[in-house]
C-alpha positions in Angstrom: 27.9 17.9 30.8 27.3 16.0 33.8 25.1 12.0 32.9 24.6 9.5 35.5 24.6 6.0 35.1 23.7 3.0 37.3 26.3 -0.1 36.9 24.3 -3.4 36.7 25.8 -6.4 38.7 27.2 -7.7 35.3 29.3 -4.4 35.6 27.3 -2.8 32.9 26.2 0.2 32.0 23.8 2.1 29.3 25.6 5.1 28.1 23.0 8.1 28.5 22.0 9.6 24.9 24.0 12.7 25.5 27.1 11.3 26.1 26.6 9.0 22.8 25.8 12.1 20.7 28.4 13.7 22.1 31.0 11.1 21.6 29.3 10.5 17.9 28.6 6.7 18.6 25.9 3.9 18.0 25.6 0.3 18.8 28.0 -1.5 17.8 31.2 0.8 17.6 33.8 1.0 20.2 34.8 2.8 23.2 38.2 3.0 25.1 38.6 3.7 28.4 41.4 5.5 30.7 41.7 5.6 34.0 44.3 8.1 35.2 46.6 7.5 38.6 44.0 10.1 40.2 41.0 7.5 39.4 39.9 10.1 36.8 38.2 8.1 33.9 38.4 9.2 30.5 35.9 7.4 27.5 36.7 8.4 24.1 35.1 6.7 20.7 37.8 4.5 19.2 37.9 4.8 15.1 37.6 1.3 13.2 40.6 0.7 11.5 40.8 -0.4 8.1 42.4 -4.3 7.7 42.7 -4.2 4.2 44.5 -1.0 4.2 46.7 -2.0 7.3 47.8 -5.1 5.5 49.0 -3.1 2.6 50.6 -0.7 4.4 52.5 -3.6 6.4 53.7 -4.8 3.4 55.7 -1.8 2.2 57.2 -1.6 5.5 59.5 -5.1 5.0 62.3 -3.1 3.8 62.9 -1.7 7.8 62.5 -5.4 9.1 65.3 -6.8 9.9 67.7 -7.8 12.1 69.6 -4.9 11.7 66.6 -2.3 12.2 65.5 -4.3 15.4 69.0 -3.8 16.7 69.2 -0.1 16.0 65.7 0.8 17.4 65.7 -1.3 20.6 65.8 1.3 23.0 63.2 2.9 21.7 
């Protein structure tokens, strides 16, 4: 699929209708962008992530949080 857009002097741009549905986004959700060493730009839709689960997720994790583990996994 080939949409053109016009960039505004803000830098803006409206997304044409069939790259939202294709990307299966609305107002209001997020997009990320990469630009590759060729200039190439890739948009993809970024999936909201869930705090509350996040934050109890985080804390199991204490048990691999020390000093120890930080010193082991340095170089990774």
């Amino acid at each position: 699929m080939l949409a053109v857009a016009k960039i505004t002097t803000k830098g803006q741009t409206t997304i044409p209708q069939d790259v939202r549905a294709a990307l299966h986004v609305a107002a209001g959700d997020l997009i990320a962008w990469e630009v590759g060493a060729d200039g190439t730009a890739t948009v993809r839709r970024v999936d909201p992530l869930d705090i509350e689960y996040l934050r109890a997720l985080e804390g199991t994790l204490s048990e691999w949080s020390g000093a120890a583990d930080e010193e082991a996994y340095r170089e990774l």
